[in-house]
TORFIFI-217404 format. One record per residue (C-alpha): residue number from 1; residue in three letters; z negated, x, y. Coordinates in Angstrom, 2 decimals. Example, Ala and Ser with C-alpha at 12.3 -4.5 7.8 and 13.67 -1.06 7.14 Angstrom:
<rs>
r i = 1; aa = ALA; up = -7.80; east = 12.30; north = -4.50
r i = 2; aa = SER; up = -7.14; east = 13.67; north = -1.06
</rs>
This chain:
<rs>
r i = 1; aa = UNK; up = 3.22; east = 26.77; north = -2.73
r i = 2; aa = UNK; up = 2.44; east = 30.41; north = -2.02
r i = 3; aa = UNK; up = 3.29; east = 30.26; north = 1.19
r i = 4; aa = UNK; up = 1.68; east = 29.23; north = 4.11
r i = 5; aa = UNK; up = 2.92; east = 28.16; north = 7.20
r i = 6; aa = UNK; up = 3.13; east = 30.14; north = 10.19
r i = 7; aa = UNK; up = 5.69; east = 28.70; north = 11.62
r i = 8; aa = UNK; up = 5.86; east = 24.90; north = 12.80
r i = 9; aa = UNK; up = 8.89; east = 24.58; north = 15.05
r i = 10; aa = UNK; up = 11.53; east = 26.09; north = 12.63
r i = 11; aa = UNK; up = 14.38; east = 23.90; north = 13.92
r i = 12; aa = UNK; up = 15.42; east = 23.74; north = 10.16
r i = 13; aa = UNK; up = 15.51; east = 20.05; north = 10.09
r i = 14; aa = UNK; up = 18.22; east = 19.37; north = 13.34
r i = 15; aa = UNK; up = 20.82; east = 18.83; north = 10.92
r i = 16; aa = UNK; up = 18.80; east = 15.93; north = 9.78
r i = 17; aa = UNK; up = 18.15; east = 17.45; north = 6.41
r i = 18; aa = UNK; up = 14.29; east = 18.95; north = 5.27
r i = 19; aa = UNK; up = 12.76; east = 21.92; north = 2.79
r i = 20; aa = UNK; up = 10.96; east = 20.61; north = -0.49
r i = 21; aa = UNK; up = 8.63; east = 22.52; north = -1.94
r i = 22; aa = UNK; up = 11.17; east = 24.07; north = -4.63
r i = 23; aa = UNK; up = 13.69; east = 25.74; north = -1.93
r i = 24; aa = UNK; up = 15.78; east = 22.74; north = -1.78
r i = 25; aa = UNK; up = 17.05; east = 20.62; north = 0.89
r i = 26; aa = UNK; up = 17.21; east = 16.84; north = 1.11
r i = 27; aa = UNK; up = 18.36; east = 14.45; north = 3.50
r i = 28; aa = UNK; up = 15.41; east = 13.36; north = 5.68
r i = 29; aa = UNK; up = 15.54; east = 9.25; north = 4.49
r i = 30; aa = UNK; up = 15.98; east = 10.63; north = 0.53
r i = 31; aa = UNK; up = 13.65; east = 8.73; north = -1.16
r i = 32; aa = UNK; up = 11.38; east = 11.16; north = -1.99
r i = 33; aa = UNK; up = 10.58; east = 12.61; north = 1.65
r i = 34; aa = UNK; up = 9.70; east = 8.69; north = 1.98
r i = 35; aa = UNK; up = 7.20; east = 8.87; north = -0.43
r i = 36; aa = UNK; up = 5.58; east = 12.28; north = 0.96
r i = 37; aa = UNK; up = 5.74; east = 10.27; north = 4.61
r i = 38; aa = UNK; up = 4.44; east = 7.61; north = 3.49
r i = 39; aa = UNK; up = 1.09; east = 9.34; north = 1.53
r i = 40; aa = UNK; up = 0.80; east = 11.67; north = 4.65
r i = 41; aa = UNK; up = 0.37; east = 8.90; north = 6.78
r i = 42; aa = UNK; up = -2.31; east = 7.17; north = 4.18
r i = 43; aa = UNK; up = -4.40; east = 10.57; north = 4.19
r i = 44; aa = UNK; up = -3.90; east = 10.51; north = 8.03
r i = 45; aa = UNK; up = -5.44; east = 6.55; north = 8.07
r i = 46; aa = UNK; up = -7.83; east = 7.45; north = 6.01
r i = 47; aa = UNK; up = -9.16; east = 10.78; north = 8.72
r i = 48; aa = UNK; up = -9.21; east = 7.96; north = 11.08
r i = 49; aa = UNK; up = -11.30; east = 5.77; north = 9.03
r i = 50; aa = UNK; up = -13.96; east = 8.92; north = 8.56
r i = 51; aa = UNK; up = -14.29; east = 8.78; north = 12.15
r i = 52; aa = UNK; up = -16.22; east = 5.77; north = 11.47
r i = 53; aa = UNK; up = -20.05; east = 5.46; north = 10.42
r i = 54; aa = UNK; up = -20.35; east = 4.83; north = 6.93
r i = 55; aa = UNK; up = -22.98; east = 5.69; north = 3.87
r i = 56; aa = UNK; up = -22.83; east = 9.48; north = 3.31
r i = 57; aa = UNK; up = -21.41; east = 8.43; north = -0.63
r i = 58; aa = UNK; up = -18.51; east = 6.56; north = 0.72
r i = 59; aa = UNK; up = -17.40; east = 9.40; north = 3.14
r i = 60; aa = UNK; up = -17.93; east = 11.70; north = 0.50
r i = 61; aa = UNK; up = -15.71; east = 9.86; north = -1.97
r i = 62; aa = UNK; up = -13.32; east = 8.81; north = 1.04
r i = 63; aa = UNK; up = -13.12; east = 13.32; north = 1.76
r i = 64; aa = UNK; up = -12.12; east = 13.26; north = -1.99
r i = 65; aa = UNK; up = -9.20; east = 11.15; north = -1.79
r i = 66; aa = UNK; up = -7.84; east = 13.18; north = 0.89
r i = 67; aa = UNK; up = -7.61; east = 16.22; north = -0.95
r i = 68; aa = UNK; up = -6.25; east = 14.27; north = -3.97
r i = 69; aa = UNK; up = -3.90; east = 12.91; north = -1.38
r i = 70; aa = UNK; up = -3.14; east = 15.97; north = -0.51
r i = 71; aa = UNK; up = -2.19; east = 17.01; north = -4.00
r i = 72; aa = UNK; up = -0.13; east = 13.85; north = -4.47
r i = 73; aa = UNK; up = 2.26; east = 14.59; north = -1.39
r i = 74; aa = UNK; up = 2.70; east = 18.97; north = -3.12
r i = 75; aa = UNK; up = 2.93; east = 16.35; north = -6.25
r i = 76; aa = UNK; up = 6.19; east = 14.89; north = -4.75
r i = 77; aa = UNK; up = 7.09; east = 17.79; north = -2.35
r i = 78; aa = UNK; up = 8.44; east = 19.69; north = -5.78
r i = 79; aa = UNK; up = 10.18; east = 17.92; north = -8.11
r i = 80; aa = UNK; up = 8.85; east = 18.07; north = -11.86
r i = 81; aa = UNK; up = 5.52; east = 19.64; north = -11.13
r i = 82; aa = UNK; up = 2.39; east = 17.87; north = -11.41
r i = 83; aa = UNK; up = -1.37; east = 18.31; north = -9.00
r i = 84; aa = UNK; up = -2.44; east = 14.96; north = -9.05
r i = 85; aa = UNK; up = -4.36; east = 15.16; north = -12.51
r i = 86; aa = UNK; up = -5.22; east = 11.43; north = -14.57
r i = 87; aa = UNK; up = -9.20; east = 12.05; north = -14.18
r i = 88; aa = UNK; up = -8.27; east = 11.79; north = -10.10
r i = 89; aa = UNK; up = -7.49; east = 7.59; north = -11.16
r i = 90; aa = UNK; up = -10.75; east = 7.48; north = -14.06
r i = 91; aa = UNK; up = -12.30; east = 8.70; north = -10.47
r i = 92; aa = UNK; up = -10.70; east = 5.90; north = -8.56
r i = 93; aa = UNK; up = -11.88; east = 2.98; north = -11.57
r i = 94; aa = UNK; up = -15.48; east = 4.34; north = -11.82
r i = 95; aa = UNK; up = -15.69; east = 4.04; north = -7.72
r i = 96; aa = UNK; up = -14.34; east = 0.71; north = -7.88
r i = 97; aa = UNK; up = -16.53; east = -0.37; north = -10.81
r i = 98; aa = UNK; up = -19.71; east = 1.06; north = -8.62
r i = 99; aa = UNK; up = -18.54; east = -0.32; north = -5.07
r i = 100; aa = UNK; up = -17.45; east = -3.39; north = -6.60
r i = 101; aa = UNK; up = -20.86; east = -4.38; north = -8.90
r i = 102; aa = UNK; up = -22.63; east = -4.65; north = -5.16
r i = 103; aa = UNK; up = -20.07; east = -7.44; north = -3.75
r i = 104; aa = UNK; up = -20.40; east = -11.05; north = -4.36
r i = 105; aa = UNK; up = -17.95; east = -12.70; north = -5.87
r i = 106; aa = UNK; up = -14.61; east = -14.17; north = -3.51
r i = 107; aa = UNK; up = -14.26; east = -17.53; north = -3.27
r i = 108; aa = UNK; up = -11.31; east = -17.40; north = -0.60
r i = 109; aa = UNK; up = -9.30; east = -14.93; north = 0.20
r i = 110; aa = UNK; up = -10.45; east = -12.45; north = 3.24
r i = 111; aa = UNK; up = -8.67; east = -11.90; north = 6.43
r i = 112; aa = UNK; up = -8.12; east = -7.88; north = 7.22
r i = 113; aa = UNK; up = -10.99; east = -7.90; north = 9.96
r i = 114; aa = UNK; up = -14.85; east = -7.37; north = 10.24
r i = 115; aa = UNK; up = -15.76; east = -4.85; north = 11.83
r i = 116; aa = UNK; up = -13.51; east = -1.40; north = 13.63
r i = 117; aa = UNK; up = -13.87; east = 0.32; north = 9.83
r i = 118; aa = UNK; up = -13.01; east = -2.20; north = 7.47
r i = 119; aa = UNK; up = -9.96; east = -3.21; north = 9.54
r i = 120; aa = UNK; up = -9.56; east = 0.34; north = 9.17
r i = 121; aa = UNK; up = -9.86; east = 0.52; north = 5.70
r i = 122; aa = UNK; up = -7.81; east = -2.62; north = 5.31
r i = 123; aa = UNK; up = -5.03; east = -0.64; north = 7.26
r i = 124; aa = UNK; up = -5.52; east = 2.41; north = 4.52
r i = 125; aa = UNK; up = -5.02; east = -0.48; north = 1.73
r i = 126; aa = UNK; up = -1.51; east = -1.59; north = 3.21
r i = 127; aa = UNK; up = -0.29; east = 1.76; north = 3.46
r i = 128; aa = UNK; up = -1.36; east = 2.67; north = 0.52
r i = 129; aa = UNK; up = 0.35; east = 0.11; north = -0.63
r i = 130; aa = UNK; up = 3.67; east = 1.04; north = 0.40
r i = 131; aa = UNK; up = 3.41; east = 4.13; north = -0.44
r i = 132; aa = UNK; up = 2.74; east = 2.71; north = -3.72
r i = 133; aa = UNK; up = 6.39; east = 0.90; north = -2.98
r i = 134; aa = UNK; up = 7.92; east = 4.24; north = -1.99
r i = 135; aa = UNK; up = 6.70; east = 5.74; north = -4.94
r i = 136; aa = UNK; up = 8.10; east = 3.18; north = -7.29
r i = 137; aa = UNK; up = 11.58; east = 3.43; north = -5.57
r i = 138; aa = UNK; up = 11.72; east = 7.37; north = -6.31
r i = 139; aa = UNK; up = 10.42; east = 6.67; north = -9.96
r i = 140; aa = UNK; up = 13.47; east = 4.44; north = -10.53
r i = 141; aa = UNK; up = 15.60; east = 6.85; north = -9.23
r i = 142; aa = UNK; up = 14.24; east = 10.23; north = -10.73
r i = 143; aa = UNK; up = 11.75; east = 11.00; north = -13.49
r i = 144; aa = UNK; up = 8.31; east = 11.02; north = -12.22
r i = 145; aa = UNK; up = 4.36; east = 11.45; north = -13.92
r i = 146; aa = UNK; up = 2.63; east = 7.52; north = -14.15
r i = 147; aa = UNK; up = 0.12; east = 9.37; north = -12.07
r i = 148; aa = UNK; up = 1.23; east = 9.23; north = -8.86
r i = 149; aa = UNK; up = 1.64; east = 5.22; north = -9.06
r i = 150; aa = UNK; up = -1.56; east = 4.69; north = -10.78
r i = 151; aa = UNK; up = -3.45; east = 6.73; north = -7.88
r i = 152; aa = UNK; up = -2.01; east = 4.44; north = -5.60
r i = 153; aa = UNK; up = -2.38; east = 1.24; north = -7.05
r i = 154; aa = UNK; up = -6.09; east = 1.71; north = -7.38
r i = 155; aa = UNK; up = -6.45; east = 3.07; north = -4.32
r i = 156; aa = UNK; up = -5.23; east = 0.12; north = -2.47
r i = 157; aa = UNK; up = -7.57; east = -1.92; north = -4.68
r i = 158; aa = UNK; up = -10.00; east = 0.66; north = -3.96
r i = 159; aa = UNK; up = -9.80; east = 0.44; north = 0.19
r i = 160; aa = UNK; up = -10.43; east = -3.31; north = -0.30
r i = 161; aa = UNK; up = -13.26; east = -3.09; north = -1.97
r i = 162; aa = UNK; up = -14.67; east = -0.50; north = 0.92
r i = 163; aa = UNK; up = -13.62; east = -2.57; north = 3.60
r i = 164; aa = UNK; up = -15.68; east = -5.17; north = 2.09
r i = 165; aa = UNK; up = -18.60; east = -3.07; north = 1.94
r i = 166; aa = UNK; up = -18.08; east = -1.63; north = 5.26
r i = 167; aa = UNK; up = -18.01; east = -5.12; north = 6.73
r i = 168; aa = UNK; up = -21.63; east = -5.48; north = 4.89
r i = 169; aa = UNK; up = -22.88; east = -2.29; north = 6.44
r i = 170; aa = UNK; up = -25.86; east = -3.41; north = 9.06
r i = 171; aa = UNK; up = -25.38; east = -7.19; north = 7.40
r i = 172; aa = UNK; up = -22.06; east = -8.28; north = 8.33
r i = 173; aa = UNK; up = -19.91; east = -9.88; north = 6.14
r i = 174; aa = UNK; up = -16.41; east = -10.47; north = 5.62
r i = 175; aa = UNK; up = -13.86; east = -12.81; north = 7.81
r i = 176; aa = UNK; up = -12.95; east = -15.49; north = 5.52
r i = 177; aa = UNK; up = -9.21; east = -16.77; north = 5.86
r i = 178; aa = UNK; up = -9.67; east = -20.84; north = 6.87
r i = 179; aa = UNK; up = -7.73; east = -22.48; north = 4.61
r i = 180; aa = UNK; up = -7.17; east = -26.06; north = 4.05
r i = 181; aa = UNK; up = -9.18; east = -26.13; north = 0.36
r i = 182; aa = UNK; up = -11.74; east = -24.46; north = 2.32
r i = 183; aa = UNK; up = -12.18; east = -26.84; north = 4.63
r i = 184; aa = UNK; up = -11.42; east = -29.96; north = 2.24
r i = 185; aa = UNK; up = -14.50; east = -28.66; north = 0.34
r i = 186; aa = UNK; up = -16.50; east = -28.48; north = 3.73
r i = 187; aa = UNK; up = -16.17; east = -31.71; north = 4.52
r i = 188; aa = UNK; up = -16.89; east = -33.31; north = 1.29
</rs>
């Protein structure tokens, strides 16, 4: 990963085929350039997102995953080699312990809504999501570190759990899903 690019229309990929990171060249649906589109777009979700007003901690932990995004996608870009470290997921379950410890309790399941940055957020946790998915696919296919899977499995749990708290940013709350328990309890 010594070298930098300086060069963005290369016209390498016409053929339908792109570099990886280790000099090689795949087929642009292999199931691993999935995976790097698919964590690219995340990190890209999640820049949208910090256009948003939030706390100053959650941008600063929200910054944080994009750089360990960033490592996860040179992560898959080279076959074998490892950036995405294990601490970057004890990260990930001490931000959901903290985030989570301030939310009551569901009693119904939430619609993605609320307001413009937890739907945003919610957006980050279905992407995240299938990158997850992606991820998975390539891991039955080739050999590949737990950590890439873990990161993304808590970090879909973990854009929930901000999207809630967004919602509750200047008192709003979340957008409860009407369902028909819901409203047999209502009316009793």
């Amino acid at each position: 990963m010594g070298n930098r690019l300086t060069q963005i229309a290369t016209r390498t990929g016409d053929a339908g085929t792109t570099g990886l990171g280790d000099n090689t060249r795949v087929s642009k649906d292999n199931l691993r350039v999935h995976a790097m589109g698919d964590v690219d777009e995340l990190n890209s979700h999640i820049g949208v997102l910090l256009c948003e007003e939030m706390a100053p901690d959650v941008r600063t932990l929200l910054v944080e995953i994009q750089h360990q995004l960033f490592n996860l996608g040179g992560e898959l870009s080279i076959p074998g080699y490892e950036l995405l470290k294990p601490e970057a997921v004890l990260a990930l379950d001490e931000a959901l312990a903290t985030y989570n410890e301030t939310l009551p309790r569901l009693q119904e399941f939430i619609l993605p809504a609320g307001t413009r940055a937890a739907s945003q957020a919610h957006v980050c946790r279905t992407v995240a999501r299938r990158a997850e998915r992606a991820v998975v696919a390539l891991g039955n296919e080739e050999a590949l570190k737990e950590t890439p899977r873990q990161y993304l499995n808590r970090l879909s749990d973990l854009m929930f759990v901000l999207a809630r708290v967004l919602n509750r940013m200047n008192g709003g709350d979340d957008v409860y899903w009407k369902s028909e328990r819901m409203a047999q309890g209502a009316a009793e």
